[in-house]
C-alpha positions as CSV (number, residue, x, y, z in Angstrom):
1,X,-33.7,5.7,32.0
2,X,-32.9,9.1,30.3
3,X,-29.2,8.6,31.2
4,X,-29.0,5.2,30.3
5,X,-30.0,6.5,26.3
6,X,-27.4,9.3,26.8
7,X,-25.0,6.7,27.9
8,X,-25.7,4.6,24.6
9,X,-26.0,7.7,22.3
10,X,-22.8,8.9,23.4
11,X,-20.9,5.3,23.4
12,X,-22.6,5.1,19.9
13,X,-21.1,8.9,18.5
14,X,-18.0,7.3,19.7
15,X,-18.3,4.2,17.8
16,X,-19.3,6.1,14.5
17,X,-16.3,8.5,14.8
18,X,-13.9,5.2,15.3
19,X,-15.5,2.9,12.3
20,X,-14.9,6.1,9.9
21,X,-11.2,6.7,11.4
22,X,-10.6,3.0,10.7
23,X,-12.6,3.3,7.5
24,X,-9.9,6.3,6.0
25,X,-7.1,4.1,7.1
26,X,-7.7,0.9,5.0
27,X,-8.5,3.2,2.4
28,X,-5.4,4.9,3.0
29,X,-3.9,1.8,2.9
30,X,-5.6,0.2,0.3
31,X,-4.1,3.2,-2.0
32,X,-0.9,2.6,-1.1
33,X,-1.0,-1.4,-1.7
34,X,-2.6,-0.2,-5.1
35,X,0.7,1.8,-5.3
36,X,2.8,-1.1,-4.3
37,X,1.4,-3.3,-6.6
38,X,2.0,-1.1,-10.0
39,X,5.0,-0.3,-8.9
40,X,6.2,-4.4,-8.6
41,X,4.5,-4.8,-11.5
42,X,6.8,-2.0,-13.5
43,X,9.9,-3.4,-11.6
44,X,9.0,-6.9,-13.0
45,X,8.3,-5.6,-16.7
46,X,11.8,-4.2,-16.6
47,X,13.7,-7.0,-15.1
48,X,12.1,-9.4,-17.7
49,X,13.1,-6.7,-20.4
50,X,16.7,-7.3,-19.2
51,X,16.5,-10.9,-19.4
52,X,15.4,-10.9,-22.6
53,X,17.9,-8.8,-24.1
54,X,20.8,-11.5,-23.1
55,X,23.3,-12.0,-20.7
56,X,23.9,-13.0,-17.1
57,X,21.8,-11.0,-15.2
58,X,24.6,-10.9,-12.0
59,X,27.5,-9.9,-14.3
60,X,28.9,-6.7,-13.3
61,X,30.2,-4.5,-16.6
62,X,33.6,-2.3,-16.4
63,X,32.9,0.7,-17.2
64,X,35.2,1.6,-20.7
65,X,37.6,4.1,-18.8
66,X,39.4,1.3,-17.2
């Protein structure tokens, strides 16, 4: 009987040690969607900037040396 609650006691250890791995990678992850997401954000704020300031947004300007 004493083995079997060593058994579970160690299977448990093991299962504590892998739900808080898992736990620091969503967080991990979570951060970096976080990230992600302020980043679009900013990249959308600009682009709508451009669009409002006129013009076609695919146009491709010369530079004034040619």
């Amino acid at each position: 009987m004493s083995e079997r609650i060593d058994a579970l006691e160690f299977k448990v250890a093991h299962l504590e040690r892998a739900l808080q791995e898992l736990s620091d990678v969503v967080y991990r992850q979570q951060r970096e969607l976080d990230s992600l997401r302020d980043r679009n954000q900013q990249l959308h704020e600009q682009l709508q900037q451009l669009e409002e300031r006129g013009g076609d947004p695919n146009r491709v300007e010369i530079p004034p040396h040619y």
